[in-house]
C-alpha positions as CSV (number, residue, x, y, z in Angstrom):
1,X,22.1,8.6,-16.7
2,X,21.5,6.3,-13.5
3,X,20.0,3.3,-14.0
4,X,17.7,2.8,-11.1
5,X,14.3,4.0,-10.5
6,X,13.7,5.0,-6.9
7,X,10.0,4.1,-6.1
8,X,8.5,5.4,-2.9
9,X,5.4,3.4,-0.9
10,X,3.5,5.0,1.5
11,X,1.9,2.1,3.9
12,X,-2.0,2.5,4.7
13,X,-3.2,6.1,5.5
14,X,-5.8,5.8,8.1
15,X,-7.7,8.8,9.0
16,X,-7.4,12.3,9.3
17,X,-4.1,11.9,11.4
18,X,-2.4,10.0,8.7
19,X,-3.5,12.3,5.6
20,X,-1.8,14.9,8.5
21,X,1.3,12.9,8.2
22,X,1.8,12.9,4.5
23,X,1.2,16.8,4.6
24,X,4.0,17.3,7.0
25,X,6.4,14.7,5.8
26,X,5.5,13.5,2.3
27,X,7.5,16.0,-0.2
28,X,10.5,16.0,2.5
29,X,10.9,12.0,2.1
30,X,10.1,12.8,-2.0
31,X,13.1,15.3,-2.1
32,X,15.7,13.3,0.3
33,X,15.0,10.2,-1.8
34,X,14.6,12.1,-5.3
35,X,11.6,9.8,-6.1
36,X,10.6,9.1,-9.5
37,X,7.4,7.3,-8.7
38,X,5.2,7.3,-5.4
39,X,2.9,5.3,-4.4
40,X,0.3,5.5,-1.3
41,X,-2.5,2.8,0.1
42,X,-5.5,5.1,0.7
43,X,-8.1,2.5,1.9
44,X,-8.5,3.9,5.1
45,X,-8.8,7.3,4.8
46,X,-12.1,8.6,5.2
47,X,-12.4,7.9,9.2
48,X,-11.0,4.5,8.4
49,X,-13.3,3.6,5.7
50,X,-12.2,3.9,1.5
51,X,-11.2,7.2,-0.2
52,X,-13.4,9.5,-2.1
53,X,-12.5,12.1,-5.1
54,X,-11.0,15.3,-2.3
55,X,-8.7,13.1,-0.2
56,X,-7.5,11.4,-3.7
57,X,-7.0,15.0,-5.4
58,X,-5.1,15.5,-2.4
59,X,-2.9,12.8,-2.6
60,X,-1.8,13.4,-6.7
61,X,-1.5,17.1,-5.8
62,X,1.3,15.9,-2.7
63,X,2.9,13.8,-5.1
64,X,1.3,10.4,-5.6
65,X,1.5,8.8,-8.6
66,X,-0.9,6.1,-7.6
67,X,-3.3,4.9,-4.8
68,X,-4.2,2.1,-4.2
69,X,-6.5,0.5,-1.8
70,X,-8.5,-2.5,0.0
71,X,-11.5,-4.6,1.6
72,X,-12.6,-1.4,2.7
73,X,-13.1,0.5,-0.2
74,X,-16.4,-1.2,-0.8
75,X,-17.5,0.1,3.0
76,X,-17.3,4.0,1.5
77,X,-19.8,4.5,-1.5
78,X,-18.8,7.5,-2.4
79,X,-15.1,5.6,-3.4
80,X,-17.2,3.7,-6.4
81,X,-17.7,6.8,-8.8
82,X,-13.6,8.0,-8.3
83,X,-12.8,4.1,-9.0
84,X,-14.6,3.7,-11.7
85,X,-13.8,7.6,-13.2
86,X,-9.2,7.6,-12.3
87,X,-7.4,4.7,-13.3
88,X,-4.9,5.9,-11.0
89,X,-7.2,5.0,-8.0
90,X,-6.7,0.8,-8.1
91,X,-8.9,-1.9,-6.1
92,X,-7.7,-5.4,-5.7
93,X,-7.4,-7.0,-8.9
94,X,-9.2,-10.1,-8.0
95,X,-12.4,-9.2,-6.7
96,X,-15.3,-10.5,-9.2
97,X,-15.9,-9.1,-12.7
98,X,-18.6,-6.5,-12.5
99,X,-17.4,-4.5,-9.1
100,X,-16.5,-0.5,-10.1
101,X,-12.5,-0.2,-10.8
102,X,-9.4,-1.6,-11.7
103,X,-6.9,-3.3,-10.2
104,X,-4.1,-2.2,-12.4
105,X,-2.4,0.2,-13.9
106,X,0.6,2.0,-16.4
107,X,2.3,5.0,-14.9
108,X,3.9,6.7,-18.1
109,X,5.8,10.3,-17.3
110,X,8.5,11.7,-19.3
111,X,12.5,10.3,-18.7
112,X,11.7,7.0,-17.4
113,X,10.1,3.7,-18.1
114,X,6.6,2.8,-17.8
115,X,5.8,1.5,-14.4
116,X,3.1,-1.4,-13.6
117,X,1.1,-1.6,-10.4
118,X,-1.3,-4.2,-9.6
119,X,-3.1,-4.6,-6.0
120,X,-4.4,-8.2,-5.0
121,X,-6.2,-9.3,-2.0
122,X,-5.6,-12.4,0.2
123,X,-8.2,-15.1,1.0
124,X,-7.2,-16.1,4.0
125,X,-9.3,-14.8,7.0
126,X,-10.8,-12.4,4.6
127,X,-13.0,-12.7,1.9
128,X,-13.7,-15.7,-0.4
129,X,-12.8,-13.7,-3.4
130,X,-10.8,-15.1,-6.7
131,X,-7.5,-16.9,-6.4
132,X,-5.1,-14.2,-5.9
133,X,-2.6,-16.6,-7.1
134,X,-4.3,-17.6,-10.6
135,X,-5.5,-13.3,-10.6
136,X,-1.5,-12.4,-10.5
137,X,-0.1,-14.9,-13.2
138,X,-2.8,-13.0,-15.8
139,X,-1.7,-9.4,-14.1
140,X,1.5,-10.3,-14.5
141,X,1.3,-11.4,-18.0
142,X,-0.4,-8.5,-19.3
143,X,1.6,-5.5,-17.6
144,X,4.6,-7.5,-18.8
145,X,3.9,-6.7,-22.1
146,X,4.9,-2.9,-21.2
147,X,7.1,-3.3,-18.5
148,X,9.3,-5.1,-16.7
149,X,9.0,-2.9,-13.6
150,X,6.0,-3.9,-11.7
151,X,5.1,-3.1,-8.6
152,X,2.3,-5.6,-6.2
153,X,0.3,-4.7,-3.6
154,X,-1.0,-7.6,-1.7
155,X,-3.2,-6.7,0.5
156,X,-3.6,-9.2,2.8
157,X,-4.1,-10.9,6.7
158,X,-2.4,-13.9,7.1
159,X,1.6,-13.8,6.8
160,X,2.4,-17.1,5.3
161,X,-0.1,-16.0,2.3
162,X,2.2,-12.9,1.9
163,X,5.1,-15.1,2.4
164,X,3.5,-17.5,-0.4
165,X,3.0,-14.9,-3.2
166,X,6.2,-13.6,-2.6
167,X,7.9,-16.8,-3.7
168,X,5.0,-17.6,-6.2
169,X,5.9,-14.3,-8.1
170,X,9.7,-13.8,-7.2
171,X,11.3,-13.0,-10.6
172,X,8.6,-11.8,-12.3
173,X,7.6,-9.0,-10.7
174,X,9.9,-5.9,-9.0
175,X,8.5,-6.1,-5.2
176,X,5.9,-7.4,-3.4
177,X,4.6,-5.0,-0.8
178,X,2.2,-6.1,1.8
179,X,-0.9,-4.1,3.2
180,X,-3.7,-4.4,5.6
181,X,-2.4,-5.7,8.7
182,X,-1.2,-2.1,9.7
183,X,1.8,-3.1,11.3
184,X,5.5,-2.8,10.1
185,X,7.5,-5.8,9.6
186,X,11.5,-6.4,10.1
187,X,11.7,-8.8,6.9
188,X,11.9,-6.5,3.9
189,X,14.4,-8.6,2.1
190,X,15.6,-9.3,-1.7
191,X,14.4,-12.8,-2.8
192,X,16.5,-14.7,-4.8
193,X,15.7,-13.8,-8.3
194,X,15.7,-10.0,-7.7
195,X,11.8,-8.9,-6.5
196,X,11.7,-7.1,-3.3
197,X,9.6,-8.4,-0.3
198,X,8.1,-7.2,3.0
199,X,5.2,-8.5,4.4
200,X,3.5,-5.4,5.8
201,X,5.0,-1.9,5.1
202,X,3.2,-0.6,7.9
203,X,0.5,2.2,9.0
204,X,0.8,5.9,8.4
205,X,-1.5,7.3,11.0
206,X,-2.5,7.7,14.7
207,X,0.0,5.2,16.7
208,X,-1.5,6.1,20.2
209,X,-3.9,3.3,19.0
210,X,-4.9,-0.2,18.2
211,X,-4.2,0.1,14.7
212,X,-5.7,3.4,14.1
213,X,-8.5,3.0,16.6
214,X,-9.5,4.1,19.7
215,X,-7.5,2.5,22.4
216,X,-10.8,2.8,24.5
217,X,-12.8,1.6,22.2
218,X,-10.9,-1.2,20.9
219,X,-10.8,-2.7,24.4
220,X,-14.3,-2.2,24.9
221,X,-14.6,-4.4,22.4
222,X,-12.0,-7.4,23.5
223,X,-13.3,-7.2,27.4
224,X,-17.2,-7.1,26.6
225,X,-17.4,-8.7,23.2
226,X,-20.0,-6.8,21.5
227,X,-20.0,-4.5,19.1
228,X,-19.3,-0.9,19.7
229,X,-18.8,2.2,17.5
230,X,-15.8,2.6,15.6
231,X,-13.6,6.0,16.6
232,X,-10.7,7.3,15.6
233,X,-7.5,7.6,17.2
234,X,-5.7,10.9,16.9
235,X,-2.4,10.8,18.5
236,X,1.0,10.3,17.2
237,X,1.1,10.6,13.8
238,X,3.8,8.5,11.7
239,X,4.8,8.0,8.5
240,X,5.5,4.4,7.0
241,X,6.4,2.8,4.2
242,X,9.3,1.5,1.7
243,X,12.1,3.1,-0.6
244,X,12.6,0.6,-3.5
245,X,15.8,0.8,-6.1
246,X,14.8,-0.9,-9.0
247,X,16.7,-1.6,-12.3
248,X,15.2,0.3,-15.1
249,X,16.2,-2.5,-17.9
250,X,15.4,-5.7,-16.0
251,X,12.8,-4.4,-13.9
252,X,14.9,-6.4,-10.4
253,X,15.0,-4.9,-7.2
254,X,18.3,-3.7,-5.9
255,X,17.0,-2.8,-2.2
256,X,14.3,-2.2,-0.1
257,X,14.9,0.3,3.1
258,X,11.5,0.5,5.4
259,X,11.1,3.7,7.1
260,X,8.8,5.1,9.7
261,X,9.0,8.8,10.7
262,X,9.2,10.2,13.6
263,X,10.5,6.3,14.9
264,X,9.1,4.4,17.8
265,X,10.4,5.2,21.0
266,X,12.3,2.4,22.7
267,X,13.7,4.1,25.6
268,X,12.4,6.1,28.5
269,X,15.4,8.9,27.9
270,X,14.0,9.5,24.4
């Protein structure tokens, strides 16, 4: 019997176009990888604001183990009743006692070990929330009681913060995966003491965009400086994310492969 678990993270489904994506590609990447455990960001679903009970049925009927999500959630009310109802459906950990949710969570299926995920949000250029820092040393402690394969989302801005926590945590958690900023990043790395690492896992969604929006829009925006409906981009669907081989007994990460499907064109003959 092998001794890896081969987890599967689905970077932050934005819109219609992305929840296309993980229709046409999502069981193909399940099968080619023979994933035991998959996990998807779903904050941006529902026209780029939170998830709500359908899109998440969707999701666990694809496959997903797991969603979790964002700042954004809160911008979608209909996302409070399905985080406060499915366990399965996580919000950053560290936001104030009181808010609908959890912000972690067991999976437990049959032939493999229990499998911790957490979500965390950053502080920097976001909200002034609790210390993601101190909020992951008593995540950390409690899903280590169960497992030693946890899996972080840190959803987060700023790069050196992601680049903090993955040091602050390296050894006692399985990977670090970073969310929010949407776009993919080439340092998915093992750190030292075995937890995986990339700073942003990147978008599945519309890539004929500005991060999921409107092109027009999103200029409208920079060149005028006042505010101006959010819209949807539609175009050029792609799925992103990270495979992760973790050690079933010690919970380390033996690699990390980021993916994005169909890839970027970088040549004018492709």
């Amino acid at each position: 019997m092998s001794q890896t678990l081969t987890i599967l993270f689905i970077g932050d489904i934005v819109g219609n176009p992305g929840m296309n994506a993980i229709r046409m590609f999502l069981k193909s990447f399940i099968d080619k990888h023979q994933a035991d455990i998959v996990i998807v960001n779903g904050e941006n679903i529902c026209n780029g604001k939170g998830v709500t009970e359908k899109e998440a049925t969707e999701l666990f009927n694809l496959g997903a183990h797991v969603i979790t999500t964002g700042n954004h959630i809160w911008e979608n009310w209909q996302a409070r009743p399905l985080l406060s109802s499915n366990p399965m459906v996580l919000r950053p950990y560290n936001y104030p006692p009181g808010n609908a949710g959890k912000g972690m969570t067991i999976i437990e299926l049959p032939h493999i070990p229990p499998v911790g995920v957490m979500q965390l949000q950053g502080r920097t250029y976001m909200q002034s929330i609790d210390c993601p820092f101190r909020g992951v040393d008593h995540a950390i402690a409690k899903l280590s009681e169960r497992t030693p394969i946890i899996i972080m989302d840190f959803h987060a801005d700023a790069t050196a913060e992601k680049i903090s926590m993955g040091w602050h945590v390296d050894g006692r958690v399985s990977a670090v995966l970073g969310t929010h900023t949407h776009v993919q990043t080439a340092d998915a790395t093992i750190l030292p003491k075995g937890t995986a690492y990339i700073s942003d896992v990147g978008m599945t969604g519309p890539y004929d965009s500005v991060l999921g929006m409107s092109k027009e829009i999103a200029l409208k925006r920079l060149l005028l400086q006042t505010a101006h409906k959010y819209e949807m981009a539609e175009n050029d669907a792609k799925l992103c994310g990270v495979v992760l081989k973790v050690n079933k007994n010690t919970g380390k990460s033996e690699s990390i492969e980021a993916f994005m499907y169909p890839k970027m064109r970088t040549s004018i003959h492709e």
